[in-house]
C-alpha positions as CSV (number, residue, x, y, z in Angstrom):
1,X,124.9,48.0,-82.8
2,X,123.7,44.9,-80.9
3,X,120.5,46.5,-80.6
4,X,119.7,47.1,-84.2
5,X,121.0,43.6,-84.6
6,X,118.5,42.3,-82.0
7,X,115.9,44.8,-83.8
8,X,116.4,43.2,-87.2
9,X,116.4,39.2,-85.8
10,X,113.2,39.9,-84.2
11,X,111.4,42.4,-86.9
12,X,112.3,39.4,-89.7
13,X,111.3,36.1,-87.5
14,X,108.4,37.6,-86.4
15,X,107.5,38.7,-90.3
16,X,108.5,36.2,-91.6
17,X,106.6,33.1,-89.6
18,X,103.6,35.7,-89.7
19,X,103.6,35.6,-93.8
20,X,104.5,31.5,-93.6
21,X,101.5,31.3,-92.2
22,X,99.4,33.8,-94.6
23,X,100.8,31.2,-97.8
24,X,98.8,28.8,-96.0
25,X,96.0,31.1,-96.2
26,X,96.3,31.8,-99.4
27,X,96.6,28.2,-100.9
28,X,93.8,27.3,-98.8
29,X,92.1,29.8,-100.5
30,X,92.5,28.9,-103.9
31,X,93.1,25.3,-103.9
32,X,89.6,24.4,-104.8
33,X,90.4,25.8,-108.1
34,X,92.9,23.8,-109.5
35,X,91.5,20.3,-107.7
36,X,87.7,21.5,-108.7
37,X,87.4,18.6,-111.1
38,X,89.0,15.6,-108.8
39,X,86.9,16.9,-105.7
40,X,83.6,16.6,-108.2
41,X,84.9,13.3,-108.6
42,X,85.8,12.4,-105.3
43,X,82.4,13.6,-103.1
44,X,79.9,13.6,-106.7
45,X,78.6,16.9,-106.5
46,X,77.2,19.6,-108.6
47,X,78.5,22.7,-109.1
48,X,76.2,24.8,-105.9
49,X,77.5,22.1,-103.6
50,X,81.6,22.3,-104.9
51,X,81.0,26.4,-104.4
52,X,79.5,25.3,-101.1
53,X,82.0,23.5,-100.0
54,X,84.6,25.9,-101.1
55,X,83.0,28.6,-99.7
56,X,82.8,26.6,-96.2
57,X,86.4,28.3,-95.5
58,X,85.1,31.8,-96.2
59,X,82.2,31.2,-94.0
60,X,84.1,30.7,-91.2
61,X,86.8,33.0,-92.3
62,X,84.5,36.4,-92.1
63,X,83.0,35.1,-88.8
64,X,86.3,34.8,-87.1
65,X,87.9,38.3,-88.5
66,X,86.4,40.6,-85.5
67,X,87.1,38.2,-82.9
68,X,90.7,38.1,-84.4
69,X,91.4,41.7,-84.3
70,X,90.1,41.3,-80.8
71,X,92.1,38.8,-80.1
72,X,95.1,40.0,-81.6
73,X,94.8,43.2,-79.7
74,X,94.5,41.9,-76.3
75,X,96.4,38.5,-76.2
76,X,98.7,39.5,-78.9
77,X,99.8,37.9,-82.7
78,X,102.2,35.0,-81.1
79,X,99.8,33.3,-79.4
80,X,97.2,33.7,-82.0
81,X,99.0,32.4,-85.0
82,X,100.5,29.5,-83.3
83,X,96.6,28.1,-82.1
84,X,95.8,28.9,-85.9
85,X,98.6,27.0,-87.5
86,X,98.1,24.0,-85.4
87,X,94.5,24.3,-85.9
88,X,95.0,24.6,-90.0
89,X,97.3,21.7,-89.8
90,X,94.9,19.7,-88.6
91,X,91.8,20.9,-90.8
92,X,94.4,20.0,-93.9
93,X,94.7,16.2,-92.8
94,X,91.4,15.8,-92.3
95,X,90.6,17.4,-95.8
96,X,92.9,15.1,-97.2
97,X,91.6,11.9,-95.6
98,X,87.8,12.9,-95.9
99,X,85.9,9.9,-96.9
100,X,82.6,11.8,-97.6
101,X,81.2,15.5,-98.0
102,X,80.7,16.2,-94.7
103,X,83.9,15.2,-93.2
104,X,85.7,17.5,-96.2
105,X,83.3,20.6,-95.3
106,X,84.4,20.0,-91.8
107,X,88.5,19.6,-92.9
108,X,88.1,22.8,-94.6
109,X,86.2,25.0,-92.3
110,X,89.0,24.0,-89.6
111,X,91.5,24.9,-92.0
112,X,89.6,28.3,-92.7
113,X,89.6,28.8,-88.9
114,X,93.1,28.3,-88.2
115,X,94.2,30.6,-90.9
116,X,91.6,33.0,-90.6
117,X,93.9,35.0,-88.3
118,X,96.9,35.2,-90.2
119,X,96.4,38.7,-92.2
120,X,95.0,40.4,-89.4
121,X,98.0,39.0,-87.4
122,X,100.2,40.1,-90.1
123,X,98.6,43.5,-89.8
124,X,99.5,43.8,-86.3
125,X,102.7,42.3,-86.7
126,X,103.7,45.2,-89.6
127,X,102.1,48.2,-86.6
128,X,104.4,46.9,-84.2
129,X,107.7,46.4,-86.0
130,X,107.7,48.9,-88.7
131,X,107.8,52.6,-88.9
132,X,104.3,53.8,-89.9
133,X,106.0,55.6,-92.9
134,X,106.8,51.8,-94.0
135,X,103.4,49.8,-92.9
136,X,101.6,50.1,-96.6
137,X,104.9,48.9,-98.1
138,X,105.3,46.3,-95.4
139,X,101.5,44.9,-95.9
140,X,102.3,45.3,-99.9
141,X,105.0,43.0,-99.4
142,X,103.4,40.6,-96.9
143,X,100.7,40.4,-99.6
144,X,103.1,39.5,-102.1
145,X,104.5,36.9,-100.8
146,X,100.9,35.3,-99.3
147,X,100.4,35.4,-103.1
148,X,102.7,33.0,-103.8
149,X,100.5,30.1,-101.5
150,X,97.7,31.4,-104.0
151,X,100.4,30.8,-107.4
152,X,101.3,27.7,-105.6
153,X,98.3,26.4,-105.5
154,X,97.2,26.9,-109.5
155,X,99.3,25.6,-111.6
156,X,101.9,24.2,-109.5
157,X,98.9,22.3,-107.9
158,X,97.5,21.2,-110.9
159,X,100.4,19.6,-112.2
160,X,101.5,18.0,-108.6
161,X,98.1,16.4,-108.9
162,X,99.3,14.9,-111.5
163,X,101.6,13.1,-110.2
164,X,100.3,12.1,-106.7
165,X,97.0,12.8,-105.3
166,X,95.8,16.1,-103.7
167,X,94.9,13.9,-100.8
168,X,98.7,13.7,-100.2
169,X,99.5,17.4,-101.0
170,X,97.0,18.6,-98.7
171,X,98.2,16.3,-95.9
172,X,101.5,17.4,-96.5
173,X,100.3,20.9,-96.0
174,X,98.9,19.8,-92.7
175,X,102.1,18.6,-90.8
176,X,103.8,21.7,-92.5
177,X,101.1,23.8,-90.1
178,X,101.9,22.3,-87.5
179,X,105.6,22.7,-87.7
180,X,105.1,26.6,-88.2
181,X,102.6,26.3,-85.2
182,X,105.8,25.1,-83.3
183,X,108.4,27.8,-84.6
184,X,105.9,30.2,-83.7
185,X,105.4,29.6,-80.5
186,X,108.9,29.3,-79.6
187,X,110.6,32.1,-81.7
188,X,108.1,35.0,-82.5
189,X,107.6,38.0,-80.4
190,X,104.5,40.4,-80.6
191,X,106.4,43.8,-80.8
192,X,109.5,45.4,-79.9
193,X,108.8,45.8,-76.2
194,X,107.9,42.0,-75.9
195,X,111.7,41.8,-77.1
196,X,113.0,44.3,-74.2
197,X,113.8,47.3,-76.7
198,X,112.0,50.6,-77.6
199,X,109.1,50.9,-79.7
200,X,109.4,52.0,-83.7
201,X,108.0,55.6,-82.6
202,X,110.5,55.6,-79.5
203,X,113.0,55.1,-82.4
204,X,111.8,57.3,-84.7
205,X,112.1,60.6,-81.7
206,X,108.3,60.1,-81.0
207,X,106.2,59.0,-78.4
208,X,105.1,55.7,-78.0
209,X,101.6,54.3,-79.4
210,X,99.7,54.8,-75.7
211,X,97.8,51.3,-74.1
212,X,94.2,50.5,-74.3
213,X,92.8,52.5,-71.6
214,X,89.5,50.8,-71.7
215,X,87.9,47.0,-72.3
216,X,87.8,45.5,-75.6
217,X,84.3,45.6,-76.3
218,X,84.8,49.7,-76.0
219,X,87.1,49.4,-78.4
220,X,85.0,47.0,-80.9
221,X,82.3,49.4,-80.2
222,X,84.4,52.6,-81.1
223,X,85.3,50.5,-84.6
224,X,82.0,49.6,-85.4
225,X,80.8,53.4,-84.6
226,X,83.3,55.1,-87.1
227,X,81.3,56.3,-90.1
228,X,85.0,56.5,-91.5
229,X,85.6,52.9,-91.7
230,X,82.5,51.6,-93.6
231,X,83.4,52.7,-97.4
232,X,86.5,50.5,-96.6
233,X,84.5,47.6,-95.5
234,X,82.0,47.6,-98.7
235,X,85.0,48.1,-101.0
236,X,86.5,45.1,-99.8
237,X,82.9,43.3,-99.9
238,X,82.2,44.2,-103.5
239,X,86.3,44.5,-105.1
240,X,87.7,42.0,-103.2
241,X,85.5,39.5,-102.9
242,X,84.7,39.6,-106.6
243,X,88.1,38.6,-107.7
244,X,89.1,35.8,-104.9
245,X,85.3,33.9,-105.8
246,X,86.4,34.0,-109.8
247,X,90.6,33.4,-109.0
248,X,89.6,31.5,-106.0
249,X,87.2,29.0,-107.5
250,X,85.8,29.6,-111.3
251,X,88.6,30.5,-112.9
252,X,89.8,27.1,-113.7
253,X,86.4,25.9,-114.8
254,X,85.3,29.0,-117.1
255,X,88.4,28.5,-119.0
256,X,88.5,24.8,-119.8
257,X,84.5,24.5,-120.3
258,X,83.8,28.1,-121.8
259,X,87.0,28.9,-123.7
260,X,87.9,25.2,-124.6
261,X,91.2,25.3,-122.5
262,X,93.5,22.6,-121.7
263,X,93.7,22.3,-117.5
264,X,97.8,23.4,-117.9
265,X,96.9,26.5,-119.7
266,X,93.9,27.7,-118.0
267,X,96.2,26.9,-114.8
268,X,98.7,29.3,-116.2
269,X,96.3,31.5,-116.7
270,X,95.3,31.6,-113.1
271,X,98.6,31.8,-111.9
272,X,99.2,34.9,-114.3
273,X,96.2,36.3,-112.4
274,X,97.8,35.9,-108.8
275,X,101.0,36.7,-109.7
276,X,100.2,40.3,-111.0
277,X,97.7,40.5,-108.0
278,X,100.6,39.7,-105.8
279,X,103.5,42.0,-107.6
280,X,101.2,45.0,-108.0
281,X,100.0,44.8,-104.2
282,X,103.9,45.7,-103.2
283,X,104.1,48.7,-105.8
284,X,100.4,50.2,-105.1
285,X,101.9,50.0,-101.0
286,X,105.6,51.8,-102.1
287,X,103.9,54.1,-104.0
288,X,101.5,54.7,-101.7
289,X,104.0,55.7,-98.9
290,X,106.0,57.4,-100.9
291,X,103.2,59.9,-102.1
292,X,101.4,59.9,-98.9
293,X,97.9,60.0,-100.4
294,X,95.9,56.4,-100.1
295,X,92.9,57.4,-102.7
296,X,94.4,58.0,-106.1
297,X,95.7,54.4,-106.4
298,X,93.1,52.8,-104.9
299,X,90.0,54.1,-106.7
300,X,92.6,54.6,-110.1
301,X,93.3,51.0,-109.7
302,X,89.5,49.6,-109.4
303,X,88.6,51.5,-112.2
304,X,90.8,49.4,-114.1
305,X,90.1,46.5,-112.5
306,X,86.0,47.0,-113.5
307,X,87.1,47.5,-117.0
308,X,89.1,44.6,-117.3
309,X,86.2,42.3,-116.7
310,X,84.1,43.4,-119.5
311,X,85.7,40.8,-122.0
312,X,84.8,38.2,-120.1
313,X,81.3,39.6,-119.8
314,X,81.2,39.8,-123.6
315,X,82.5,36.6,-124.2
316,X,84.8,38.0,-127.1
317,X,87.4,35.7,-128.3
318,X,91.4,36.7,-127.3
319,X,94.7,35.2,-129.0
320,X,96.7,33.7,-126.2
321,X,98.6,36.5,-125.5
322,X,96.0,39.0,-125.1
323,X,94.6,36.3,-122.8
324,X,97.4,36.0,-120.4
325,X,97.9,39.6,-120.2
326,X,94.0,40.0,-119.5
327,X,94.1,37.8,-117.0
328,X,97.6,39.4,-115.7
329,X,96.1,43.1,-115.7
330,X,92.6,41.5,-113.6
331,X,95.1,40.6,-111.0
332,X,96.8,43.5,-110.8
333,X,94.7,45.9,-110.9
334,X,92.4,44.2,-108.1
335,X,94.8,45.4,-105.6
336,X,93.4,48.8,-105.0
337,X,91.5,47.0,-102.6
338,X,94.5,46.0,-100.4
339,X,95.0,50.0,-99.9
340,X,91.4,49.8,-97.7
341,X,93.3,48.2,-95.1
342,X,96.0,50.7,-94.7
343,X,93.1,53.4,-94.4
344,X,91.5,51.6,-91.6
345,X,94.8,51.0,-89.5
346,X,95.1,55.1,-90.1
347,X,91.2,56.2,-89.1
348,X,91.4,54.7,-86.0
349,X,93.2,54.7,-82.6
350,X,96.4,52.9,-83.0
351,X,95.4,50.5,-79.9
352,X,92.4,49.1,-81.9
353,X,94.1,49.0,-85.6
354,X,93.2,44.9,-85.1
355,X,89.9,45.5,-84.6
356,X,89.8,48.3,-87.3
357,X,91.2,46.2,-90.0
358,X,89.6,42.9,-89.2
359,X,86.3,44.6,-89.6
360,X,86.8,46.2,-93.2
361,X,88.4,43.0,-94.0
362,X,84.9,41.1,-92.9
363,X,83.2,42.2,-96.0
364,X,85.3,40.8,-98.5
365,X,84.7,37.3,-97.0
366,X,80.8,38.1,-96.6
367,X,80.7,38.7,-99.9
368,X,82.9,35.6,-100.9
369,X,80.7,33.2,-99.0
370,X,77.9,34.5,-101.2
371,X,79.3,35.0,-104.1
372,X,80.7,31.6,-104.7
373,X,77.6,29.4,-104.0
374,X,76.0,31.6,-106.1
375,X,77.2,31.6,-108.7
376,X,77.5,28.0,-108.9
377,X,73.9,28.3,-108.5
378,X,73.3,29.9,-111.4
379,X,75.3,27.6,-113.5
380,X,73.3,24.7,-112.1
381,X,70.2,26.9,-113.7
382,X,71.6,26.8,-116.4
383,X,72.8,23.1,-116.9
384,X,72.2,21.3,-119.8
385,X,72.8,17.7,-118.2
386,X,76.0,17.8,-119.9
387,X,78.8,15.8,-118.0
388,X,82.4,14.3,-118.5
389,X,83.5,11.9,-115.9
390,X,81.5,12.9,-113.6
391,X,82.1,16.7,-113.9
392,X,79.0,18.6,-115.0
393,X,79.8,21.2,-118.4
394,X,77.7,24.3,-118.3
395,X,77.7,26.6,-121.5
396,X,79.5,29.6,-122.2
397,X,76.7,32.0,-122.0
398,X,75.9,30.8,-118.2
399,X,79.8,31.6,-117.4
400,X,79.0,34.7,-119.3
401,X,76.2,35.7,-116.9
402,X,78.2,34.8,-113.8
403,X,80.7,36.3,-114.3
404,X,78.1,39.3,-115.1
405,X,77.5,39.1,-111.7
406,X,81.1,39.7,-110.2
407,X,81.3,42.4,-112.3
408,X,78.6,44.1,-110.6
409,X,80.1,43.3,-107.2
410,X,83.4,44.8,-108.2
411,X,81.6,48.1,-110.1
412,X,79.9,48.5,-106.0
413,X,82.9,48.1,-104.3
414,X,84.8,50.9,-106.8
415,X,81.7,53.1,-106.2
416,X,82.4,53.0,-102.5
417,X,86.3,53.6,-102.5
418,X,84.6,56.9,-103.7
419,X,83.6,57.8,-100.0
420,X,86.9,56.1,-98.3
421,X,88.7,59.1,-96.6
422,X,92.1,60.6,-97.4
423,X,94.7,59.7,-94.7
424,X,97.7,60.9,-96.1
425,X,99.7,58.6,-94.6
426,X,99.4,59.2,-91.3
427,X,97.0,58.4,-88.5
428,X,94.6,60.9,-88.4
429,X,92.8,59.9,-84.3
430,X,96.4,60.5,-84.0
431,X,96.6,63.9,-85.9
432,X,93.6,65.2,-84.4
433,X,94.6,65.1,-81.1
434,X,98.1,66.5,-81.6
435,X,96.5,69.8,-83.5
436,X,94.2,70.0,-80.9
């Protein structure tokens, strides 16, 4: 009894300081979108350099996801997310105090590097203190509640702005960091042996997940080698990056300037958008286990997803209910992408499911630190010379070609959840060498 007392404390601190910090990831994330307007104000900038300096945080973020699952396979999650919650803590002061451009680029891209290594953290966290049969339910609802950092920082955000200014909110965010950087360090253990009890598989009347055997960079090598991992990889750079550059960044702006929106409603309409992205993401991983087949909800899920951007495309005119279920149905159905990670943790060796999942997650944040300069590129194209105080207005029919574009992105990455491989549900390096 004490020991499935001791089992629980540790599974639920170390999950839940793990998903603390992936909120802060996720409002990081999508910040930009609510405070668009006030940080064209603040720095005077056109729409390329406000997708710029968002996308500052996804730059970083995609370059630091294979040295995290490195990282996080040899020296562990603890030590990891506590350096990356002090490290976001400070990036979110400086944000908030920057005086110029520069010095906000540079907040930001220290706040992208210190959360950069929550979900892969996360990721390891769930492989270590679930049973595998639970991990896609256990990412689902990590997921879910990271989403509420995203919800949190859409309308919530755009009304607290209201009130007092988002330099204050995001150096509140900051000293929260570093507190979590603190609890971390001093409360979180990196799997059930760290803790002095079995492993999940010792639990479950199987054998344990064996050591690394061999150096990282064998390991990094075997990941990048796996022909199996690489549909997951341009799913996520194509899917998932389509719909974090539009919720993440445009959203905000494409319905106040294109759809005549106030900022409160096109706010609400954001955080319709993350919410279903975040409630769906713990149903797609239930069902998921509980059917033991990976592929049917993800590519069933995308397909959706692809269709449900062709209004926006179109440009057709929806009451305000069709609206916020449109926008609620592009959330949810975006999270057949989140499935891709579960298949990577299960096509390769259980000692390099860091390094596995960090990789296929690289491509959604290549593709995000594309996606959102360039689109605000091609508004700039477009640009009338249009501006209210200070903020530059582009026309519906260049949101209408944008948006075109991440269409396109998310049509590629539901063409390659085509060629991601059927786990069903278990680890198939695993499998493999048990039949043979």
């Amino acid at each position: 009894m004490k020991i499935e007392h001791a089992l629980r404390r540790h599974r639920w601190t170390a999950f839940t300081l793990v998903v603390l910090g992936f909120v802060l990831a996720f409002f990081h994330r999508v910040a930009p979108v609510a405070v668009a307007g006030e940080l064209q104000q603040a720095f005077q900038v056109s729409g390329a350099a406000l997708g710029g300096l968002a996308a500052t945080y996804f730059y970083v973020y995609a370059v630091m996801q294979l040295p995290t699952g490195v990282l996080v396979d040899t020296l562990g999650p603890r030590r990891i997310v506590a350096l990356g919650a002090a490290l976001a803590g400070i990036g979110a002061i400086a944000f908030g105090m920057a005086e110029t451009l520069s010095t906000a680029a540079a907040g930001r891209t220290l706040a992208g590097l210190g959360v950069s290594v929550m979900f892969i953290a996360m990721l390891k966290i769930n492989a270590a203190w679930f049973y595998d049969r639970q991990f896609a339910t256990a990412t689902g609802a990590g997921v879910l509640i990271g989403n509420l950092g995203a919800v949190l920082s859409a309308a919530p955000l755009a009304y607290v702005v209201t009130i007092t200014s988002w330099r204050n909110v995001f150096a509140a965010v900051g000293v929260f960091s570093l507190l979590l950087a603190v609890a971390t360090w001093l409360w979180m253990r990196d799997s059930p042996q760290a803790a002095g009890l079995q492993s999940m598989r010792e639990l479950d009347g199987l054998q344990a997940h064996p050591d690394r055997a061999e150096h990282w960079y064998r390991g990094l090598l075997q990941v990048l080698r796996n022909r199996d991992l690489w549909p997951g990889f341009w799913t996520m750079f194509g899917a998932g990056s389509s719909y974090i550059t539009f919720a993440g960044l445009w959203a905000v702006p494409y319905l106040m300037q294109a759809q005549g929106m106030s900022r409160g409603t096109a706010a609400i309409h954001t955080s319709a958008m993350l919410l279903g992205f975040a409630l769906a993401s713990l149903v797609a991983g239930y069902f998921s286990d509980r059917s033991g087949r990976r592929r049917p909800m993800l590519i069933g899920s995308l397909a959706l997803h692809v269709a449900c951007w062709a209004p926006f495309v179109t440009g057709v005119a929806l009451p305000p209910g069709v609206s916020h279920a449109l926008f609620a149905a592009l959330g949810a159905s975006a999270t057949g992408f989140t499935l891709a990670w579960t298949c990577a943790k299960e096509l390769s060796p259980p000692a390099s499911s860091g390094m596995a999942t960090s990789f296929v997650n690289t491509g959604q944040f290549i593709g995000i630190g594309i996606q959102q300069p360039l689109i605000g590129w091609i508004l700039d194209r477009g640009w009338r010379g249009e501006m209210v105080d200070g903020v530059r207005i582009y026309a519906r029919e260049d949101y209408q070609l944008a948006i075109g574009l991440l269409m396109a992105f998310a049509a590629a990455g539901l063409a390659s959840a085509f060629f991601i491989r059927e786990t069903y549900g278990r680890n198939v390096t695993l499998a493999m060498t048990e039949e043979a």
